[in-house]
KEDOTOR-602395 format. One record per residue (C-alpha): residue in one letter; x, y, z; chain. Coordinates in steps of 0.2 Angstrom, whole numbers. Example, Ala and Ser with C-alpha at 12.3 -4.5 7.8 and 13.67 -1.06 7.14 Angstrom:
BEGIN
a:62:-22:39:A
s:68:-5:36:A
% end
This chain:
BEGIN
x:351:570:383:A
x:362:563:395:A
x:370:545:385:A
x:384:533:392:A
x:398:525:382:A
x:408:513:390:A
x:425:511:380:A
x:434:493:382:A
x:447:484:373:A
x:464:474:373:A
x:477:480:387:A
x:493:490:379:A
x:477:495:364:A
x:480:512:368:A
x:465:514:380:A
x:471:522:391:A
x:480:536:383:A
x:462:536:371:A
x:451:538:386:A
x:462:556:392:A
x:461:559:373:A
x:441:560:373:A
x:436:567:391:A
x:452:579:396:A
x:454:584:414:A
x:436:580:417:A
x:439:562:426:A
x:433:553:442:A
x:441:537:450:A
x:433:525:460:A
x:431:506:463:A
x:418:496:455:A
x:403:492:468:A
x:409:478:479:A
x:428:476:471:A
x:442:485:472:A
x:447:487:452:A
x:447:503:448:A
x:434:512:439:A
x:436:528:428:A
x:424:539:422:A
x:424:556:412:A
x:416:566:402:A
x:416:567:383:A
x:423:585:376:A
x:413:586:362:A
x:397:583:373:A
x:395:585:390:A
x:381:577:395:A
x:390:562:388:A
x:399:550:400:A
x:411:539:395:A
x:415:525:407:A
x:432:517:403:A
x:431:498:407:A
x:445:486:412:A
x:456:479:400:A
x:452:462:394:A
x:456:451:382:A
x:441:442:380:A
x:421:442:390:A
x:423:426:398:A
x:421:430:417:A
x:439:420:423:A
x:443:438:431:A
x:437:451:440:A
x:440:463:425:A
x:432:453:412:A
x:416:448:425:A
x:414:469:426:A
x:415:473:411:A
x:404:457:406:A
x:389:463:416:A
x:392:481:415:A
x:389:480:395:A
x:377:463:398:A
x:365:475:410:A
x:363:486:397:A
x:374:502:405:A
x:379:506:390:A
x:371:517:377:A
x:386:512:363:A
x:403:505:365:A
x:418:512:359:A
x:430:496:353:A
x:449:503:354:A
x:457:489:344:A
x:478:488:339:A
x:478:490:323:A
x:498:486:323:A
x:488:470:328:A
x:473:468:319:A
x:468:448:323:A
x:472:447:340:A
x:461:461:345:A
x:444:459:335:A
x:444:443:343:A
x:435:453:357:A
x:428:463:344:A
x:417:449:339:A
x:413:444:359:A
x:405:464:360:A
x:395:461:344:A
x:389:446:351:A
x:379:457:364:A
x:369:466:350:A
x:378:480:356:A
x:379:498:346:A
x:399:496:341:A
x:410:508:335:A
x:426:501:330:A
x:440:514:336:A
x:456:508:325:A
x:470:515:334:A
x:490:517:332:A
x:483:518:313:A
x:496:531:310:A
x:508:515:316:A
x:503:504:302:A
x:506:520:289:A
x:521:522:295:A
x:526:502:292:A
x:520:506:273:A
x:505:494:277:A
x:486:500:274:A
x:470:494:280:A
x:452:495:268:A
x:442:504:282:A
x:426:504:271:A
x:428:483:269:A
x:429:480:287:A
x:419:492:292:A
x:408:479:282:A
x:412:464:287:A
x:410:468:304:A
x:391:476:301:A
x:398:491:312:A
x:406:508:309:A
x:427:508:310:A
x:434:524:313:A
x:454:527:311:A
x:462:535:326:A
x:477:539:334:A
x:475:543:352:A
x:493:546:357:A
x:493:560:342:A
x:477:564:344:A
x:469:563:327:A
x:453:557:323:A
x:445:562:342:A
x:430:572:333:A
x:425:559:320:A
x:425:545:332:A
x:414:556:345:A
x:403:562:330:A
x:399:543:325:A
x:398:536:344:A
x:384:549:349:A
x:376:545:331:A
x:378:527:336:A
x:370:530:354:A
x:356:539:346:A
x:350:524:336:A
x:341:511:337:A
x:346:495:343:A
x:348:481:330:A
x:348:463:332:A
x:367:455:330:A
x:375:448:314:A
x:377:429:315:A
x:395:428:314:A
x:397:410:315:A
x:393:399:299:A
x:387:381:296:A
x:381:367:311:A
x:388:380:322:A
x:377:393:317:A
x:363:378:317:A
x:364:374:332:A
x:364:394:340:A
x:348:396:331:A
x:340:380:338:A
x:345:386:356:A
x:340:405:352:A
x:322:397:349:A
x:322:387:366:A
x:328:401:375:A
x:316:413:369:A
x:304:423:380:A
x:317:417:394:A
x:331:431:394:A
x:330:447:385:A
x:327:448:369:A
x:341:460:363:A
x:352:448:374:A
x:346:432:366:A
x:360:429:350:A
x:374:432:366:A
x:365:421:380:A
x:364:406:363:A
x:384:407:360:A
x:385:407:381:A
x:374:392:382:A
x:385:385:368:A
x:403:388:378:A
x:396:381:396:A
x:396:398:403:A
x:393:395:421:A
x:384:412:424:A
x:370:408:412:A
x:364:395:425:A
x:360:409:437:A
x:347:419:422:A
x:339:402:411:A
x:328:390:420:A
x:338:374:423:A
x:322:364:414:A
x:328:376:396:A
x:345:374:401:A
x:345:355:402:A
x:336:353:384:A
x:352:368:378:A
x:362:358:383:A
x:355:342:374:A
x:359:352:357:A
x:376:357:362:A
x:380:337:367:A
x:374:333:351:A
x:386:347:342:A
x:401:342:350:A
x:400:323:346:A
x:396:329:329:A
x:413:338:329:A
x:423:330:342:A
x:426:343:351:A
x:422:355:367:A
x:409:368:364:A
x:419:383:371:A
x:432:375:360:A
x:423:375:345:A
x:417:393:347:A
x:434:399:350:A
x:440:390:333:A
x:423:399:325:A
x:429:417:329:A
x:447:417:326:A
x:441:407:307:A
x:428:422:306:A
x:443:436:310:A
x:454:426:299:A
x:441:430:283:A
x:439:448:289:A
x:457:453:289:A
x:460:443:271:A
x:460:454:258:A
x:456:471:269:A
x:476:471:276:A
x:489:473:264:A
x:506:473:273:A
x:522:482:264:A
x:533:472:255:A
x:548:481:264:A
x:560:469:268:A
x:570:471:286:A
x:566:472:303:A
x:555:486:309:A
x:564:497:325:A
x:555:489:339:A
x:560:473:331:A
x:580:478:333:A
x:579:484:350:A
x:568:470:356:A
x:582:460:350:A
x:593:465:364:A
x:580:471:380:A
x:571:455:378:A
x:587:443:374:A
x:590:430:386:A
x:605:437:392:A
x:605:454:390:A
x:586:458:398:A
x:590:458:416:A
x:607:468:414:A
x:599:480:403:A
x:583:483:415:A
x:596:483:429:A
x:605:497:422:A
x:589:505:416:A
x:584:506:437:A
x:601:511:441:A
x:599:527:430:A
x:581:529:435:A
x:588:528:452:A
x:604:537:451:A
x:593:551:444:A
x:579:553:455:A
x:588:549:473:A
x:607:556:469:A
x:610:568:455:A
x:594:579:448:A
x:582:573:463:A
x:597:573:476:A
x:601:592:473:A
x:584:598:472:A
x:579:586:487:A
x:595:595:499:A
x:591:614:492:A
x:572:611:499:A
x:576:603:514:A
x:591:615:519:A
x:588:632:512:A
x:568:631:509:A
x:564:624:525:A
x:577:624:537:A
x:583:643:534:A
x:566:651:529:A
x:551:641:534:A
x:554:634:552:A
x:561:650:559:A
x:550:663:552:A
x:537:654:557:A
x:542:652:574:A
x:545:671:575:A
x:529:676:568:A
x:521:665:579:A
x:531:673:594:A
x:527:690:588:A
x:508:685:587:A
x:508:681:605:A
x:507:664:604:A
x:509:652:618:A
x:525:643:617:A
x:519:625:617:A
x:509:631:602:A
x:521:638:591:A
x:532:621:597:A
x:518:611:590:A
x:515:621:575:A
x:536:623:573:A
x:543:607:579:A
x:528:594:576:A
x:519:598:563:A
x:529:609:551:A
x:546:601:555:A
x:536:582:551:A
x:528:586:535:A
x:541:597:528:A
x:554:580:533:A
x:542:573:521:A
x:539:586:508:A
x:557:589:506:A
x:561:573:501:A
x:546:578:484:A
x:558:582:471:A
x:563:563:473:A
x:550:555:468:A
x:545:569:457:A
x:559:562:446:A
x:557:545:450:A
x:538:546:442:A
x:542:555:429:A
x:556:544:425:A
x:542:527:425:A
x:529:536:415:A
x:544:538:402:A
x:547:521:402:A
x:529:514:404:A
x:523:526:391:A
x:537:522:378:A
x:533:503:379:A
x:549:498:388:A
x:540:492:403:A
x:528:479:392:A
x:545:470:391:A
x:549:468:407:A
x:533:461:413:A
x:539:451:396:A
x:556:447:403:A
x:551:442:422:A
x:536:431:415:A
x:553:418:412:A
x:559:421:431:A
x:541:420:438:A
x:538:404:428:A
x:554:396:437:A
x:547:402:454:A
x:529:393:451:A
x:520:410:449:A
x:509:419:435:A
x:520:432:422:A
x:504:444:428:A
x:511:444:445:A
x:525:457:438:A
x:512:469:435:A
x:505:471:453:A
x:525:472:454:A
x:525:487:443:A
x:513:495:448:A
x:517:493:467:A
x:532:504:466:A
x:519:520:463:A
x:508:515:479:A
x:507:497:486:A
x:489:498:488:A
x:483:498:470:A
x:498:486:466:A
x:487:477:478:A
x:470:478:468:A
x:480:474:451:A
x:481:455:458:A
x:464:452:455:A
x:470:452:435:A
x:477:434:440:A
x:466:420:435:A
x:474:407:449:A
x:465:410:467:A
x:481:405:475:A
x:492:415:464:A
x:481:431:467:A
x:482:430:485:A
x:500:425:486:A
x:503:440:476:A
x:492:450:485:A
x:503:445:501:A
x:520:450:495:A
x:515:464:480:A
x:522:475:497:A
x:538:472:498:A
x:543:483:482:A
x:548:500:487:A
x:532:511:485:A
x:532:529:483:A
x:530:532:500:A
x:547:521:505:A
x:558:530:493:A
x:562:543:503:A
x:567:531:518:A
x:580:525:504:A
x:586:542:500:A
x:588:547:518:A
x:597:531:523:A
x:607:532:505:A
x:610:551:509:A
x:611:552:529:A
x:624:532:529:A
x:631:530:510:A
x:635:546:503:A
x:620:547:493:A
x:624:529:483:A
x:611:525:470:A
x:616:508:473:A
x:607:507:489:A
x:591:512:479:A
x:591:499:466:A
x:599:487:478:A
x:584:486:488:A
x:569:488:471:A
x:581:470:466:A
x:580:465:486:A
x:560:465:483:A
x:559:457:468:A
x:572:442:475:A
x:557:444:491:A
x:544:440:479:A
x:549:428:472:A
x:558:418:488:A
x:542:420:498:A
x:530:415:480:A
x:540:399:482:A
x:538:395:503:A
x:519:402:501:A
x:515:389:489:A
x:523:376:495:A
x:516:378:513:A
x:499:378:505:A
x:503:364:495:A
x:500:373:478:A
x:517:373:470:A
x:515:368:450:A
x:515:375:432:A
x:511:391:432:A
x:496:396:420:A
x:502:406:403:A
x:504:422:401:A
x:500:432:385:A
x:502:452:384:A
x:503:462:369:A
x:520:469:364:A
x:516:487:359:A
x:527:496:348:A
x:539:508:356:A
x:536:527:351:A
x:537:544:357:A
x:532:547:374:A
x:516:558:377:A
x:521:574:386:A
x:503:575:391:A
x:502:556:398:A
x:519:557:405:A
x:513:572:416:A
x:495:569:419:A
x:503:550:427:A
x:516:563:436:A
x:503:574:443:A
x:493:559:449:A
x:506:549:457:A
x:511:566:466:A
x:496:573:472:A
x:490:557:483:A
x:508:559:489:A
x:506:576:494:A
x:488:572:500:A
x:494:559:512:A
x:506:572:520:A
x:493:586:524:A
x:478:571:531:A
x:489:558:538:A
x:507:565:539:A
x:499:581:550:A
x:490:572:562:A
x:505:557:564:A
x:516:572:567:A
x:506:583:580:A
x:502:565:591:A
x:522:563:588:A
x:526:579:594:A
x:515:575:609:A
x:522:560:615:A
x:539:567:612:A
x:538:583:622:A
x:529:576:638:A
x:529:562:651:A
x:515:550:658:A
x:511:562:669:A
x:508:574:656:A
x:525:585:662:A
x:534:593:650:A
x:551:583:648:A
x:563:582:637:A
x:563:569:621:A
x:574:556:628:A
x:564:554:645:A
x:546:557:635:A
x:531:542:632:A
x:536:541:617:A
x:555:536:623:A
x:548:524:635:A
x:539:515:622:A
x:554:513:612:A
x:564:510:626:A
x:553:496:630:A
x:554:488:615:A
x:572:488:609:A
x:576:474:615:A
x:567:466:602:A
x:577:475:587:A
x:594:476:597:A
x:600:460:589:A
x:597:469:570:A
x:609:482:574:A
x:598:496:581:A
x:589:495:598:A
x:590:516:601:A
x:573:521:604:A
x:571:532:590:A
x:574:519:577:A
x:561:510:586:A
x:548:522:587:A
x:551:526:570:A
x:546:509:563:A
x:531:509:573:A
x:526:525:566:A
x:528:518:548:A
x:515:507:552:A
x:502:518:549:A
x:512:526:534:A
x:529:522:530:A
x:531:545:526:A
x:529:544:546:A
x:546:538:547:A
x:555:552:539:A
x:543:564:551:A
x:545:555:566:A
x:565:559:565:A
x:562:576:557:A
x:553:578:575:A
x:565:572:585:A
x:583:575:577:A
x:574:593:575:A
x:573:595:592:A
x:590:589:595:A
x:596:601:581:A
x:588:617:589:A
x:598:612:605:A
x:614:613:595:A
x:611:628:583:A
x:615:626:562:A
x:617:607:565:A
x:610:598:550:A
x:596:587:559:A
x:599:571:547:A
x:617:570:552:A
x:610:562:569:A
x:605:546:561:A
x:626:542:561:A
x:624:545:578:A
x:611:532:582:A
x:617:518:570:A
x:632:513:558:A
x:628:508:540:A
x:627:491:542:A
x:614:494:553:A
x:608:507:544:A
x:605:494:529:A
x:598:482:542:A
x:586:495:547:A
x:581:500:528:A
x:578:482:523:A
x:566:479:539:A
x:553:491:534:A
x:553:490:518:A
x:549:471:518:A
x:538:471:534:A
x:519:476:536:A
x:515:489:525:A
x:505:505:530:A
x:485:504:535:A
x:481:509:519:A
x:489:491:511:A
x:484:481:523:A
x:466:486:522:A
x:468:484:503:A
x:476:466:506:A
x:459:461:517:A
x:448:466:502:A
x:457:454:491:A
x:462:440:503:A
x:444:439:510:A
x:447:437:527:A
x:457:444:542:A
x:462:429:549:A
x:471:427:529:A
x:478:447:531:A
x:485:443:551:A
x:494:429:542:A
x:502:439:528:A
x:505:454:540:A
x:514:441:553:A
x:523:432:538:A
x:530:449:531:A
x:536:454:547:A
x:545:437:553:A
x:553:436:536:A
x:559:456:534:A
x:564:450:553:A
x:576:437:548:A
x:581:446:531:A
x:588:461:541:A
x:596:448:556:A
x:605:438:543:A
x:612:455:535:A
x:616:463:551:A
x:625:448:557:A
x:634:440:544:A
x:639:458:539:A
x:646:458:558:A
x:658:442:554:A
x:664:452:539:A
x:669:466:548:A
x:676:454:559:A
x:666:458:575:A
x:654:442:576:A
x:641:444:591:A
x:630:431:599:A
x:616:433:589:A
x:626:426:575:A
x:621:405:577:A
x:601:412:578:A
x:605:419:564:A
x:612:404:551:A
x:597:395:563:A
x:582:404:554:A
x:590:407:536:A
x:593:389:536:A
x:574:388:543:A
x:571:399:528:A
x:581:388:516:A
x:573:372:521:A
x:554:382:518:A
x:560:387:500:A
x:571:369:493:A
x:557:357:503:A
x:546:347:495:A
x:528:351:493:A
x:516:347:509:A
x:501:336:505:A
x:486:349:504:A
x:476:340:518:A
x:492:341:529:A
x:496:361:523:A
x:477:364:528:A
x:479:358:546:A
x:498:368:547:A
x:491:383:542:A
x:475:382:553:A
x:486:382:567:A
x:498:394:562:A
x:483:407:561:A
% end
């Protein structure tokens, strides 16, 4: 019999790694109806006609975020057949506080007591028999990075699911309980009755959502009791709830934890010591990028990256093709298209793989290991400075994967303005996608410098946070930011089996973007590259697609490279930011076949310096992001009047960002142009944006009405 158990708990709980532990390879991702979090799906090993539907990370089930309104209603709707509970046992009373919140639904819970193997480790034991007991469900220990326990914890889910439901436990004691059971009784015959206990405690903390289910009439008189409590106790109802669930997790853990007597620090404690210091933090993740960096664009990635791109492609692929195509009898503009457009395009793309191969490999080891945790840790000090939520680094993190679910993660942010001001500028971290912009610009103008790499990843964060600052304070929103609480998971062994299922993943919608999108950007490339208006076959430099650049270079002259072909190329990397690399495989390709054994990316010194060059980098990767982001940005800024307005800011300020470096690098080299007083005009433009004081909100309203 098909059954569906939706698995939830704390973020950094060990969910994740828990949820590829039960179902395998046999997963599907999606978005939730009508939102864009994602929504994960698999089913169970042991059974599988079970599905197990793996719900957003939350710390508690009141709706203040998408995440927590899904999982709210998915369990409140009754989707669920049981629920799997993944609760830290390294942190036992932070965690059963939502423990308490899913029993409140009358729900069929098992408790899955995960990194148990941890709190052995530390010496310390847990009495799984007495809070199994306490908490009126089962409690099953697990260890989901180690894989121990799996088959005990699906055996006592499906035997969970197979029962029947039970009313919940009355968790709360004295008036409090009192006054829940006097509202149960009003409520009655007015919501469901398994849902009755949970809609009391609602009623009880002024859940807003409750109005839309119980008659306001019943509400009204609810609400009389809940007056009456809180004068009783002086105190806010939510508030006095709240105080009743940590005082009942505080007698549940009594007597049921007994920690070691060890004396010392435990290993995570040491190392925290320095990677979260004050001082040391940012120098350490610094160095930490450089590595990740110097690794995956320069040494291990660089070599592979070169091997592919000469000797695989180059040597073998591109003329064997071409002369198997001849031998076929294949008309020449065909094998040209197949040859020049849309092998040489891809394979500009697919060469630069090895890269980020490395480069994901690399952040899985350090997201896995725990490291990354302290870093959205660390940055939740410099956000705070800048006005913006600590969750805002996560978007950041997860961002330089693919912008577009850096995107989505916003919507973890409680703040409206924070969410969509983080939604705007989540973009300007180098994504997948951009990284191989980085290497060709580090390879083709720097001699393969790692510090280009990391020099930019810092560049996005300073971007960030610059443009968090002038967002707010033209929308007259710049204040205390809101708290930010995230668990600190011990550090440990990476998973090999995590490490390369979030390889794999990250990789395949790479390679999935070049054969969809990358193939059909690069035979319309080829196209406008190899004929006129007139549809005559020309040369590149007197082709549409030259014309079109030709016509626009004025506008990037003053950033230090008009040449059409840098031009063209930054249009292209509107659609996808890959298209850059095959727009120049195209066209230095077909410059390089004109000048036999000439290695294509040598032309890029031809068409700019490396001041431009860096101008030229920093300009698309701080500008509109592809399609695919900005369609992800409309979804979470609501409108497209909001998007033009993030699109058009992005661009003017990667505009001025790749001016002011262009320039003032000009006047160090000593060969100042013209442009240079525009220049110190709009940074100083920029600066009074960033150091002015807020607008008044009525004000802001009007400014921004008629800037969109």
């Amino acid at each position: 019999m098909k059954k569906n158990i939706a698995l939830i708990g704390n973020p950094n709980s060990g969910k994740t790694t828990l949820f590829n532990a039960l179902t395998g390879g046999s997963q599907r991702v999606g978005n939730w109806p009508g939102v864009t979090v994602e929504k994960k799906e698999g089913r169970l090993r042991q059974a599988r006609e079970v599905t197990i539907t793996d719900l957003p990370g939350v710390y508690s089930l009141s709706p203040y975020t998408p995440e927590e309104e899904i999982s709210r209603r998915f369990l409140a709707e009754g989707n669920a057949d049981a629920v799997i509970n993944v609760v830290d046992a390294t942190n036992l009373e932070r965690n059963l506080i939502l423990t308490l919140q899913i029993l409140e639904m009358g729900l069929p819970v098992t408790v899955a007591l995960n990194m148990s193997d941890v709190v052995e480790k530390r010496g310390d034991t847990i009495d799984m028999k007495k809070l199994s007991e306490r908490l009126g469900c089962p409690v099953v220990k697990v260890s989901a990075l180690k894989r121990e326990g799996m088959g005990e914890l699906a055996a006592t889910v499906l035997e969970q699911a197979s029962s029947c439901p039970r009313p919940p436990k009355n968790l709360f004691r004295g008036e409090l309980s009192k006054a829940i059971s006097e509202i149960s009784g009003l409520l009655d015959g007015h919501v469901e009755k398994k849902l009755l206990y949970w809609y009391s405690v609602k009623v009880m903390e002024h859940d807003p959502h409750v109005r839309k289910t119980v008659p306001s009439s019943v509400l009204e008189r609810a609400s009389e009791t809940v007056r009456r409590l809180e004068e009783d106790l002086d105190d806010d109802g939510e508030a006095i709830v709240a105080a009743a669930r940590y005082e009942f997790v505080d007698s549940v853990v009594k007597g049921i934890y007994y920690r070691s007597k060890k004396d010392g620090k435990s290993v995570s404690d040491r190392i925290d010591e320095a990677v979260t210091n004050r001082w040391l933090a940012i120098p350490i993740f610094a160095a930490v990028m450089f590595i990740v960096y110097y690794l995956s664009v320069t040494s291990v990635g660089g070599y592979m990256t070169d091997w592919v791109n000469g000797t695989v492609f180059e040597e073998n692929v591109l003329p064997r093709t071409a002369e198997w195509l001849a031998g076929m009898g294949v008309e020449d503009w065909l094998v040209s298209l197949t040859v020049d457009g849309i092998i040489t395009g891809v394979g500009a793309v697919l060469g630069f793989l090895p890269q980020l191969l490395v480069l994901f490999l690399l952040l899985a080891l350090l997201e896995d290991s725990g490291y990354m945790a302290r870093i959205a840790f660390v940055m939740d000090r410099i956000l705070r400075r800048f006005g913006l939520s600590g969750k805002s680094f996560i978007p950041i993190i997860v961002g330089t994967g693919c912008a577009v679910p850096g995107i989505m993660a916003s919507r973890t942010i409680e703040d409206e303005r924070d969410r969509k001001i983080t939604a705007m500028t989540t973009s300007f971290m180098p994504c997948s996608a951009k990284l191989p912009v980085i290497a060709l610009i580090s390879g083709a103008l720097f001699g393969g410098s790692a510090w280009i790499a990391v020099s930019v990843y810092f560049i996005g964060v300073f971007s960030i946070l610059v443009s968090g600052v002038i967002l707010k304070k033209i929308r007259g929103a710049l204040g205390k930011a809101s708290p930010f609480v995230m668990e600190l998971p011990d550090y440990h062994m990476p998973s090999v089996r995590n490490v390369l299922l979030s390889m794999a993943d990250r990789t395949w919608h790479f390679v999935k973007k070049a054969g969809t999108i990358i193939v059909v950007a690069s035979g319309l490339i080829w196209l406008l590259t190899s004929y006129d208006w007139g549809l005559n076959s020309v040369d590149a430099g007197s082709s549409m697609l030259a014309s079109i650049g030709n016509a626009l270079s004025p506008v990037f002259s003053p950033l230090g490279w008009g040449d059409w072909r840098a031009v063209v190329g930054t249009l292209s990397g509107l659609v996808a930011k890959e298209n850059i690399l095959s727009t120049f495989g195209i066209l230095f390709g077909m410059e390089a076949v004109a000048e036999d054994g000439v290695e294509i990316w040598t032309y890029m010194a031809v068409i700019m310096t490396p001041l431009a060059g860096l101008s030229f980098l920093l300009f698309n990767m701080l500008c509109a992001p592809c399609f695919a982001a900005m369609g992800a940005m409309r979804r979470e800024l609501g409108s497209w009047k909001e998007t033009a307005f993030a699109v058009g800011y992005q661009c003017a300020f990667a505009y001025v960002v790749a001016l002011a470096v262009y320039q003032f690098g000009l006047v160090v080299q000593g060969t100042p142009s013209l442009w240079f007083i525009p220049a110190v005009i709009l940074v100083a433009v920029a600066g009074y944006l960033f150091l002015r004081s807020p607008r008044d909100k009525e004000e802001d309203e009007i400014l921004t009405e008629a800037v969109l």
